[in-house]
mmJSON file of the N, C-alpha and C atoms, coordinates in Angstrom:
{"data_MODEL":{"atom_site":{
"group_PDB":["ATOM","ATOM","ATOM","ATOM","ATOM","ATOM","ATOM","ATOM","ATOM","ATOM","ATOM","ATOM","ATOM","ATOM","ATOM","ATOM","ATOM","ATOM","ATOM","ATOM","ATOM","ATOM","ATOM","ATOM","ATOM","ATOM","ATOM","ATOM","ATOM","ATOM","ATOM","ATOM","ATOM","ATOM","ATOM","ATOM","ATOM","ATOM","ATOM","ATOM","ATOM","ATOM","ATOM","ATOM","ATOM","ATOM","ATOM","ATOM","ATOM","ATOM","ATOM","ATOM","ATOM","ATOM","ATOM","ATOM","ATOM","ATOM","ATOM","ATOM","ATOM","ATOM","ATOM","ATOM","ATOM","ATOM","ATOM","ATOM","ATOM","ATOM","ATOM","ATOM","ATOM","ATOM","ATOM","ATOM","ATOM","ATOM","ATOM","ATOM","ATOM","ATOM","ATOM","ATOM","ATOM","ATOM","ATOM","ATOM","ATOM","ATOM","ATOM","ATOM","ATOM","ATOM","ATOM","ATOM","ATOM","ATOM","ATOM","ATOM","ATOM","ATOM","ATOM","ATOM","ATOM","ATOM","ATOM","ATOM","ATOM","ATOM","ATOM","ATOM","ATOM","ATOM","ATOM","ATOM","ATOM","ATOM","ATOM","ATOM","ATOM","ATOM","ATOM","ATOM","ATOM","ATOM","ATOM","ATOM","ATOM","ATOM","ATOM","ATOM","ATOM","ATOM","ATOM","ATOM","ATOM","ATOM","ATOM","ATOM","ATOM","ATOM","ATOM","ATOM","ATOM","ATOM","ATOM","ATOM","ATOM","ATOM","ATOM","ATOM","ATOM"],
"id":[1,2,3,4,5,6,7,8,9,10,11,12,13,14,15,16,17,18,19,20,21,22,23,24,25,26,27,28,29,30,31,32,33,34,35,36,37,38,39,40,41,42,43,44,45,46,47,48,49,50,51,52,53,54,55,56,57,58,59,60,61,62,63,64,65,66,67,68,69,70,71,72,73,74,75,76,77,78,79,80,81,82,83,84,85,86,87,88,89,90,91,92,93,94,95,96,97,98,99,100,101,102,103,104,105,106,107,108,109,110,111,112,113,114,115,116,117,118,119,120,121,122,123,124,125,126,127,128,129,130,131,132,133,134,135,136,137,138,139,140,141,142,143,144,145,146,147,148,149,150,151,152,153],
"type_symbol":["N","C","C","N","C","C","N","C","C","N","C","C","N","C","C","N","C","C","N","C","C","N","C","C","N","C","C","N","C","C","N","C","C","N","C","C","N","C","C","N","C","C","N","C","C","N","C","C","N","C","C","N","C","C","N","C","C","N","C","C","N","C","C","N","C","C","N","C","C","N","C","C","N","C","C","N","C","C","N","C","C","N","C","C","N","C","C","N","C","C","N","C","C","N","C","C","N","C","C","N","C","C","N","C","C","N","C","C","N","C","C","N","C","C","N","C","C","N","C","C","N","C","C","N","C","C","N","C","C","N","C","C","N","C","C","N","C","C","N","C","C","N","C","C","N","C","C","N","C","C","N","C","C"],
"label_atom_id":["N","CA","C","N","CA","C","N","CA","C","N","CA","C","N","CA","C","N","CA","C","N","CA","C","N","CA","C","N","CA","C","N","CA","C","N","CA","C","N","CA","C","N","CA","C","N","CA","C","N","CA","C","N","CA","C","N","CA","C","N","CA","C","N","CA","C","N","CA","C","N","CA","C","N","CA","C","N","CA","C","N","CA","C","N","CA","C","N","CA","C","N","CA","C","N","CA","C","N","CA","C","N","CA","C","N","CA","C","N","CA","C","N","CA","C","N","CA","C","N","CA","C","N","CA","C","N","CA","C","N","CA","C","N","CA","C","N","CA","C","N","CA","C","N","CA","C","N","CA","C","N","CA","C","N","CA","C","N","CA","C","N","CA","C","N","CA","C","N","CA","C","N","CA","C","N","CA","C"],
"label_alt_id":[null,null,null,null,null,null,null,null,null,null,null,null,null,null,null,null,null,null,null,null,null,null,null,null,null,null,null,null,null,null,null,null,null,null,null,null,null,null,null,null,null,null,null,null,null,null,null,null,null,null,null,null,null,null,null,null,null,null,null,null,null,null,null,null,null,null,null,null,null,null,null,null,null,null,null,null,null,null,null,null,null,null,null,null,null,null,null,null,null,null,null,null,null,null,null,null,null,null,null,null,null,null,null,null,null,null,null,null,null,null,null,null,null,null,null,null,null,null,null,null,null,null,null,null,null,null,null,null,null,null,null,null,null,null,null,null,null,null,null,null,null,null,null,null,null,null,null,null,null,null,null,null,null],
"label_comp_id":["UNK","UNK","UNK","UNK","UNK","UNK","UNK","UNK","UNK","UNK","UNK","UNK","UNK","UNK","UNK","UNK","UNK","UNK","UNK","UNK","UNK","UNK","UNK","UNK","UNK","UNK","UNK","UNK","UNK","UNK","UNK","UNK","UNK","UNK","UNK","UNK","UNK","UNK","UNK","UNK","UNK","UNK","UNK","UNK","UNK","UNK","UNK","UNK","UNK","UNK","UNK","UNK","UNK","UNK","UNK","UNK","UNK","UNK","UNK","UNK","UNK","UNK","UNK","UNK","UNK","UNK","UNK","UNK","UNK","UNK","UNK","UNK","UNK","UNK","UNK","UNK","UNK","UNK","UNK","UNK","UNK","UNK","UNK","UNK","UNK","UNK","UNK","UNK","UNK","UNK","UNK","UNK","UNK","UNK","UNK","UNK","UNK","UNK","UNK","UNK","UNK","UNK","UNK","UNK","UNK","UNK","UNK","UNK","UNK","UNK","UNK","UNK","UNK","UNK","UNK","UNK","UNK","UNK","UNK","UNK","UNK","UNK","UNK","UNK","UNK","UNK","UNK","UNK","UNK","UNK","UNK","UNK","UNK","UNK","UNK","UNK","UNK","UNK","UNK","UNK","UNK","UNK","UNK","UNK","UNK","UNK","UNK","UNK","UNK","UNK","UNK","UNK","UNK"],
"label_asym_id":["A","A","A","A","A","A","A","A","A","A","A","A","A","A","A","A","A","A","A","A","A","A","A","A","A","A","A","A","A","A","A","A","A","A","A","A","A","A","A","A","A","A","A","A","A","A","A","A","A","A","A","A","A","A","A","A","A","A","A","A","A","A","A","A","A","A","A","A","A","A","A","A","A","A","A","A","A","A","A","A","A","A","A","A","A","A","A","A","A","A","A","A","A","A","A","A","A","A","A","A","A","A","A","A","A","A","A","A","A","A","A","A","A","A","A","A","A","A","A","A","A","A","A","A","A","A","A","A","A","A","A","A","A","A","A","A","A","A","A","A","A","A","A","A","A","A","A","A","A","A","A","A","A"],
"label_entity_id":["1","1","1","1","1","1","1","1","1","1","1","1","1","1","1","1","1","1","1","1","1","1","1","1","1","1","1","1","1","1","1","1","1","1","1","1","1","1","1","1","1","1","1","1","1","1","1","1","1","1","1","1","1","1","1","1","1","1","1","1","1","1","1","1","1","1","1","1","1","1","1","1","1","1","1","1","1","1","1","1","1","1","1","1","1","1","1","1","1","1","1","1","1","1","1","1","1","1","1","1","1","1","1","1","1","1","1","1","1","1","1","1","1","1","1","1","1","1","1","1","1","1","1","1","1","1","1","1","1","1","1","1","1","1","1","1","1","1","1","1","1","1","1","1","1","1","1","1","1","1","1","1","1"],
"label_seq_id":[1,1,1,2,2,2,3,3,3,4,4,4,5,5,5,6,6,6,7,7,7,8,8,8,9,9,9,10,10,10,11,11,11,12,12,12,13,13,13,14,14,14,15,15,15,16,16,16,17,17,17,18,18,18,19,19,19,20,20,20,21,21,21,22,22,22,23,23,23,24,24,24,25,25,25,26,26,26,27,27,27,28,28,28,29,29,29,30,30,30,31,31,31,32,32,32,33,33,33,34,34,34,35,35,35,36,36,36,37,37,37,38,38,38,39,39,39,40,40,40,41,41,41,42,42,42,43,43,43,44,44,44,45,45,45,46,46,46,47,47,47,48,48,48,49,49,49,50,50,50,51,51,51],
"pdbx_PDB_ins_code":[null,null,null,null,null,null,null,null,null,null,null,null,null,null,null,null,null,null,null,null,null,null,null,null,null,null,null,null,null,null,null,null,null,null,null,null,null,null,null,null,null,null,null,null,null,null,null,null,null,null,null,null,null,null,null,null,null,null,null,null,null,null,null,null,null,null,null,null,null,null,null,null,null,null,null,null,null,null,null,null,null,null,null,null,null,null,null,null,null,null,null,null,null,null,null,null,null,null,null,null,null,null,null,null,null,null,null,null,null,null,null,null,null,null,null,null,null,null,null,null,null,null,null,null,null,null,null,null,null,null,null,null,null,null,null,null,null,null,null,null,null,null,null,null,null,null,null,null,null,null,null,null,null],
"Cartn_x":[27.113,26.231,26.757,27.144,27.337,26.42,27.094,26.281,25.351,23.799,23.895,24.437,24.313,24.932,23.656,24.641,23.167,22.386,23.594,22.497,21.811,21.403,20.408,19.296,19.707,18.639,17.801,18.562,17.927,16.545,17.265,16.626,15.209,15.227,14.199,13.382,13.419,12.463,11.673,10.279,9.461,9.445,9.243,8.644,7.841,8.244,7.269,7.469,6.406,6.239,6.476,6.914,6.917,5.571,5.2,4.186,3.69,2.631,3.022,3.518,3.558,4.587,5.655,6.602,7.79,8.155,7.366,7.223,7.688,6.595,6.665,7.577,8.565,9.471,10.906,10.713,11.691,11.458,10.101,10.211,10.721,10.348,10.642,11.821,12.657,14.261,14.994,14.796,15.23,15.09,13.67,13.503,13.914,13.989,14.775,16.682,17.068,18.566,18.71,17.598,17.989,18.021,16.934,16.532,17.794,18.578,19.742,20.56,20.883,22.495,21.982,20.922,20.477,20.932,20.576,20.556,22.457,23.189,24.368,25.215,24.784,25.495,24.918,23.955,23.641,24.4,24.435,25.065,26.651,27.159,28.628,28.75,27.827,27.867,27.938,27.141,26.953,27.923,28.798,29.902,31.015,31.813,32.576,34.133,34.221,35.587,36.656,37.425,38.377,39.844,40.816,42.105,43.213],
"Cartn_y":[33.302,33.855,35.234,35.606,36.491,38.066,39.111,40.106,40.264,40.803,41.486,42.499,42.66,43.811,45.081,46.106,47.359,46.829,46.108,45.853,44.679,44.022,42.927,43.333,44.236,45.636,46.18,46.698,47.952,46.511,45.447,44.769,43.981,43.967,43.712,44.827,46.035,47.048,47.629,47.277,47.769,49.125,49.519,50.213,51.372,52.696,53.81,55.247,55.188,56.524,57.905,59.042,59.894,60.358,61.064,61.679,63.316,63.894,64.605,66.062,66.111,67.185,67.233,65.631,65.737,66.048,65.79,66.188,68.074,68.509,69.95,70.277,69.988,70.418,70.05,69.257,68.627,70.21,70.07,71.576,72.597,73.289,74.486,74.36,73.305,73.674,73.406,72.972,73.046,74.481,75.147,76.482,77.618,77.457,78.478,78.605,77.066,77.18,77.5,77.477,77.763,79.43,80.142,81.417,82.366,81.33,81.955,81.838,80.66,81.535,82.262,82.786,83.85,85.093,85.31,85.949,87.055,85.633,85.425,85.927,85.412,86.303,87.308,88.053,89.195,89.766,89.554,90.17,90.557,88.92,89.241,89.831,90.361,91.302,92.504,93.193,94.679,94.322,93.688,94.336,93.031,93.337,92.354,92.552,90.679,90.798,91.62,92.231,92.957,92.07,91.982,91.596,92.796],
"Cartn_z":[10.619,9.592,9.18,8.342,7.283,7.539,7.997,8.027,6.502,6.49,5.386,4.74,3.572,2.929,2.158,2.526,1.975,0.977,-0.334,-0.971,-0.755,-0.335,0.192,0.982,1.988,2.963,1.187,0.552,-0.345,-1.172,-1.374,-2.289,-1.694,-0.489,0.344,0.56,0.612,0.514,-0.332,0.111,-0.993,-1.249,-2.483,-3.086,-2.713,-2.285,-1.701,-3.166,-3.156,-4.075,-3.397,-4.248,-3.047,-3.066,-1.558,-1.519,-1.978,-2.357,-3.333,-2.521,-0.812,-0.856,-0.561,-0.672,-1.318,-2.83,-3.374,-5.106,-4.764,-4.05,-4.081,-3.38,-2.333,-1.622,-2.891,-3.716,-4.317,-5.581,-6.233,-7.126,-6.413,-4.971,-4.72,-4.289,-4.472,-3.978,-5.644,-6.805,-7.726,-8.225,-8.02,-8.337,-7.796,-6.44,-5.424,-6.103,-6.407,-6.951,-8.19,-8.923,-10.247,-10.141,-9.294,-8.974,-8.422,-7.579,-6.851,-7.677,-8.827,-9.623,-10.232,-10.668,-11.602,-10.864,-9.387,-9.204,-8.876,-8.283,-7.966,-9.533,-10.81,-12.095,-12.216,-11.941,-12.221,-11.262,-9.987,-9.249,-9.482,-10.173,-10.364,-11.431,-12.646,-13.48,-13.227,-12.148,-11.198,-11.062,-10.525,-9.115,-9.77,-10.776,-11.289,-9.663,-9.866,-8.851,-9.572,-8.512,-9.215,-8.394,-8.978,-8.595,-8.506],
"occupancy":[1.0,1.0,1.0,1.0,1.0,1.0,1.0,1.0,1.0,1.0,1.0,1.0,1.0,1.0,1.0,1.0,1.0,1.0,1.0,1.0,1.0,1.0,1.0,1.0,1.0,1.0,1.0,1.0,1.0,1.0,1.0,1.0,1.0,1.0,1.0,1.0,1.0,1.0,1.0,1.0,1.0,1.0,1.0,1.0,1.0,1.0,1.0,1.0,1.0,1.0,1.0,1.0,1.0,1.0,1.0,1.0,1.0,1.0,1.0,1.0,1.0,1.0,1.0,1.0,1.0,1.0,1.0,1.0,1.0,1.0,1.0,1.0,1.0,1.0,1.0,1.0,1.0,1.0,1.0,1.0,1.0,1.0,1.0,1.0,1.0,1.0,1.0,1.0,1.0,1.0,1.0,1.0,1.0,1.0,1.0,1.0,1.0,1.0,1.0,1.0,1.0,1.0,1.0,1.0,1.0,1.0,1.0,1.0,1.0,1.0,1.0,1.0,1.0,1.0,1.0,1.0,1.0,1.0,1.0,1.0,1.0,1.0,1.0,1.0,1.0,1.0,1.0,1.0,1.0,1.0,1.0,1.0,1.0,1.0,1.0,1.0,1.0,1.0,1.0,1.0,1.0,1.0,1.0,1.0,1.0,1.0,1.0,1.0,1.0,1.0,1.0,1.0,1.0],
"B_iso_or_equiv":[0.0,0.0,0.0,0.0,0.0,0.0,0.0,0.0,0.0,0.0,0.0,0.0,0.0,0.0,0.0,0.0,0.0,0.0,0.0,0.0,0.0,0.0,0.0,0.0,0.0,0.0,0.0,0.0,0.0,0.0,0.0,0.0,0.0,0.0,0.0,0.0,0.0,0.0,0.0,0.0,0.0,0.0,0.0,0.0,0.0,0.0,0.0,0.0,0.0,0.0,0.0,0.0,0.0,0.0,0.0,0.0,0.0,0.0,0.0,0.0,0.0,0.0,0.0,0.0,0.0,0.0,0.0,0.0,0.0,0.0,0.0,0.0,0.0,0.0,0.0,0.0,0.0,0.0,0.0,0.0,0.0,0.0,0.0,0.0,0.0,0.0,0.0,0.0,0.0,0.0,0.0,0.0,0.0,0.0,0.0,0.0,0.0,0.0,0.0,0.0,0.0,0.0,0.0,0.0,0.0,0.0,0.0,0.0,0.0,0.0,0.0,0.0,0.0,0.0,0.0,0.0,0.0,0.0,0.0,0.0,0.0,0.0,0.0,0.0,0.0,0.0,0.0,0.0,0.0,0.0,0.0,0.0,0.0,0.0,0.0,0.0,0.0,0.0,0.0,0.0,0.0,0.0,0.0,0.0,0.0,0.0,0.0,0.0,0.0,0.0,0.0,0.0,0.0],
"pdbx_formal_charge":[null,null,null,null,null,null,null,null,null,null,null,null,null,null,null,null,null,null,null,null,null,null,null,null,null,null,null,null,null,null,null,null,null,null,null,null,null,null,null,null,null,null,null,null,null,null,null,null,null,null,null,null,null,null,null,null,null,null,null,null,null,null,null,null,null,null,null,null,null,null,null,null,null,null,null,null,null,null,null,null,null,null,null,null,null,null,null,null,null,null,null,null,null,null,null,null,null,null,null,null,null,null,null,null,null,null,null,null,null,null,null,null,null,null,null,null,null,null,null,null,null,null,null,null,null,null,null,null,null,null,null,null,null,null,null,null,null,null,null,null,null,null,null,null,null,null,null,null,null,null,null,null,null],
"auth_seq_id":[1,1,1,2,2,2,3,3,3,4,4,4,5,5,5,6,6,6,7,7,7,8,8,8,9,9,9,10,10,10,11,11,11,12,12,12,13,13,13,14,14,14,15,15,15,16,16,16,17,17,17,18,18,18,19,19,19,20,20,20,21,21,21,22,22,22,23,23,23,24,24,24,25,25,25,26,26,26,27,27,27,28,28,28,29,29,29,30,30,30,31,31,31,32,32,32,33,33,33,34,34,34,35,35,35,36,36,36,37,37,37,38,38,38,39,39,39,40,40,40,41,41,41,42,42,42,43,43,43,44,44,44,45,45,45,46,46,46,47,47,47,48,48,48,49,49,49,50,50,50,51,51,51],
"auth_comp_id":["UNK","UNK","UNK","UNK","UNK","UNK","UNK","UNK","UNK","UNK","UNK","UNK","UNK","UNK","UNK","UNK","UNK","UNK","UNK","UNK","UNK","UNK","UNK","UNK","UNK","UNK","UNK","UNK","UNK","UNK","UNK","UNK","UNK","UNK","UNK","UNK","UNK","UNK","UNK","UNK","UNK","UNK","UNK","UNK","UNK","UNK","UNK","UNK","UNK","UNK","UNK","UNK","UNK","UNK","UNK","UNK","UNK","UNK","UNK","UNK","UNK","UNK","UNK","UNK","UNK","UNK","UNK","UNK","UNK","UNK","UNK","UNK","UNK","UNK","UNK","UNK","UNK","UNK","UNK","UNK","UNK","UNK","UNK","UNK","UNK","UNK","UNK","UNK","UNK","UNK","UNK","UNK","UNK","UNK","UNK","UNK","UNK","UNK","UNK","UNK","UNK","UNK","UNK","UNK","UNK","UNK","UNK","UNK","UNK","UNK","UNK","UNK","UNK","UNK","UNK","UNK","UNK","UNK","UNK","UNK","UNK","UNK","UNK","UNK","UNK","UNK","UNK","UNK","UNK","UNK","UNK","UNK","UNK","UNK","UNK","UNK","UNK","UNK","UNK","UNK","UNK","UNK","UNK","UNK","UNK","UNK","UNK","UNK","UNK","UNK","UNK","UNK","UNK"],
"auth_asym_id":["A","A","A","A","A","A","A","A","A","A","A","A","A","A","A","A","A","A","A","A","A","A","A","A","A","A","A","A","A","A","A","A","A","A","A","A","A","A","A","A","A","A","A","A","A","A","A","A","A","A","A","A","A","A","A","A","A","A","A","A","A","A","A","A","A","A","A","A","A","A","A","A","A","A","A","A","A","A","A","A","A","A","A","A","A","A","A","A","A","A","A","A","A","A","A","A","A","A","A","A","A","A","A","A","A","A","A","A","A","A","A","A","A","A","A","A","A","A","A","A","A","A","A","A","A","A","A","A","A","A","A","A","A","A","A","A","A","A","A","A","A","A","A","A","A","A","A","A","A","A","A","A","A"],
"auth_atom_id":["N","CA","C","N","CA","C","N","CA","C","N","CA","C","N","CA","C","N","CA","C","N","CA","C","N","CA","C","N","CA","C","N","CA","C","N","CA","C","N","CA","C","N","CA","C","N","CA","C","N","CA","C","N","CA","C","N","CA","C","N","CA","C","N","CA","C","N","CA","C","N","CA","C","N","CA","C","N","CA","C","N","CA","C","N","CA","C","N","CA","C","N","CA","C","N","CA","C","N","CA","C","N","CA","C","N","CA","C","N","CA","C","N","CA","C","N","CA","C","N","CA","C","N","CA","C","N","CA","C","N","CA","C","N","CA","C","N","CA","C","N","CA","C","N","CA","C","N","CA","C","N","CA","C","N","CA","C","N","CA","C","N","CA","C","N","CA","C","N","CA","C","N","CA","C","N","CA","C"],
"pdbx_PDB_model_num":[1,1,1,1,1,1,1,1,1,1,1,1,1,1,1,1,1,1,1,1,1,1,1,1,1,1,1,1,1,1,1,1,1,1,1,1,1,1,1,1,1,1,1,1,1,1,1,1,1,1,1,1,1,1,1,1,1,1,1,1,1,1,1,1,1,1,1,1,1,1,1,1,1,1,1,1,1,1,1,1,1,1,1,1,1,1,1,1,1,1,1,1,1,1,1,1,1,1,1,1,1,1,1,1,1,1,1,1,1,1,1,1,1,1,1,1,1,1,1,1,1,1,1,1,1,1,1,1,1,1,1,1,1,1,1,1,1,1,1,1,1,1,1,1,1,1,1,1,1,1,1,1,1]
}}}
């Protein structure tokens, strides 16, 4: 008999919504990264690399 394959596992599994404080862990890490390159070009604006 034939191992299954992931996709046959994936296609047999129902359906879970996320719950809503994965929703919120999923916003506060899109917002924390959007927050940090902001912060990361301002920074490399102050203090440009020099060669």
């Amino acid at each position: 008999m034939p191992q299954p394959t992931i996709k046959d596992e994936l296609d047999k599994a129902e359906y879970e919504p996320l719950l809503p404080i994965e929703k919120k862990l999923i916003v506060w890490s899109l917002v924390l990264g959007v927050v940090l390159l902001v912060v990361l070009a301002f920074l490399n604006r102050l203090f440009p690399p020099t060669l």
